[in-house]
C-alpha positions in Angstrom: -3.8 -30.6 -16.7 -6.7 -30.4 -14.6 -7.8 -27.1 -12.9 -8.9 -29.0 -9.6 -6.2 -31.0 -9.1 -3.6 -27.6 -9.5 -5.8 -25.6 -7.6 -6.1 -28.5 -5.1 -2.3 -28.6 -5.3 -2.0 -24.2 -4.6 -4.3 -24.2 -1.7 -2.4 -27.0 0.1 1.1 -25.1 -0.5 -0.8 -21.6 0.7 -1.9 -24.0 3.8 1.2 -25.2 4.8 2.9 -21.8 4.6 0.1 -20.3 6.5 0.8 -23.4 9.2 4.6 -23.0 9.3 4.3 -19.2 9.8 1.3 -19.7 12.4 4.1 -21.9 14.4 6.9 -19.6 14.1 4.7 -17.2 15.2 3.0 -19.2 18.0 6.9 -20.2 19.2 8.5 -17.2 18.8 5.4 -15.2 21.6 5.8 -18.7 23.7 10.0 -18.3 24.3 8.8 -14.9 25.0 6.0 -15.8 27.9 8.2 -18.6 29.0 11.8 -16.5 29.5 11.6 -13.5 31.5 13.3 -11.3 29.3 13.8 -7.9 29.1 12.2 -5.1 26.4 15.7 -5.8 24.1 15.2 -9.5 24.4 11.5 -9.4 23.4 12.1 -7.4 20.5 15.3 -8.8 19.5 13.4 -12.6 19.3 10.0 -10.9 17.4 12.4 -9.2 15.3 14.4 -12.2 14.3 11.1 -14.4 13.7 9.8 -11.8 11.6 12.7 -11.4 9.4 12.3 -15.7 9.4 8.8 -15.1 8.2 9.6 -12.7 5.8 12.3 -14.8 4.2 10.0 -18.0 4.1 6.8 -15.6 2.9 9.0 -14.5 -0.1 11.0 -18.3 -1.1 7.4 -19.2 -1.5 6.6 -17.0 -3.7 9.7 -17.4 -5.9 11.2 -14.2 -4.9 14.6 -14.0 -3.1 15.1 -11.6 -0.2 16.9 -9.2 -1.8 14.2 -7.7 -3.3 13.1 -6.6 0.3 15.9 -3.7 0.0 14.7 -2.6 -3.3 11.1 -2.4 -1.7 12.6 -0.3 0.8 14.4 2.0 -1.3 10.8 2.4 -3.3 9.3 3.1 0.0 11.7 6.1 1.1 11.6 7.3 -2.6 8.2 7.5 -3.2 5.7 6.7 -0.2 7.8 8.2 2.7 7.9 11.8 1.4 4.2 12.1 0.7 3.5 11.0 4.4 6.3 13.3 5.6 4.5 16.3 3.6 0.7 15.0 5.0 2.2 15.4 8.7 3.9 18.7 8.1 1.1 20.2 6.9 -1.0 19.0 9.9 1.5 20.2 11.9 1.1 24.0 10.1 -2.7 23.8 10.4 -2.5 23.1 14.4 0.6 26.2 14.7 -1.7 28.2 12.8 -4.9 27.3 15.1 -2.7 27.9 18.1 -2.1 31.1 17.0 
C-alpha cells in the first residue's frame, strides 16, 4: 500500500465528517433563526443536533454510542470530585477573607 494514497484517502473521510457536521450545525442555528421559538425549543433542537453530531463523530471513529455513558460514569468518578473539591476550597478561602 501506498502512504499517499491512504493518507489521501483519511483526510477526505476527516473532510467529509467535518462537512456533514458543519451542515448539521449550520441547519440546526438556521431552524432556530427561522422559527420563533421559545428558550425550550431552542435548546431542545441544539440539543438533539448535538446528540446527532455526537453519534455521527463517534460511528466514524469505530466506536458505538454507548461508550458515551461509560465516559460519563469516568467523568463523575474521577474528574467531577476534584473540581467539586477546587470550588469548595475557593469557597473557604473567600468565607475566611470575609471574616
Amino acid at each position: 500500500m501506498d502512504n499517499g494514497v491512504v493518507l489521501g484517502e483519511i483526510i477526505m473521510r476527516y473532510l467529509v465528517i467535518g462537512l456533514i457536521v458543519a451542515l448539521i450545525t449550520v441547519f440546526a442555528f438556521f431552524i432556530i433563526m427561522r422559527l420563533d421559538l421559545n428558550a425550550l425549543g431552542k435548546y431542545s433542537i441544539i440539543g438533539v443536533s448535538s446528540i446527532f453530531v455526537l453519534f455521527l463523530l463517534l460511528q466514524s471513529f469505530g466506536y458505538h454510542f454507548f461508550i458515551v455513558f461509560s465516559l460519563i460514569e469516568w467523568l463523575t468518578k474521577f474528574v467531577l470530585p476534584w473540581i467539586i473539591l477546587y470550588w469548595l476550597i475557593r469557597a473557604i478561602k473567600i468565607i475566611e477573607k470575609r471574616r
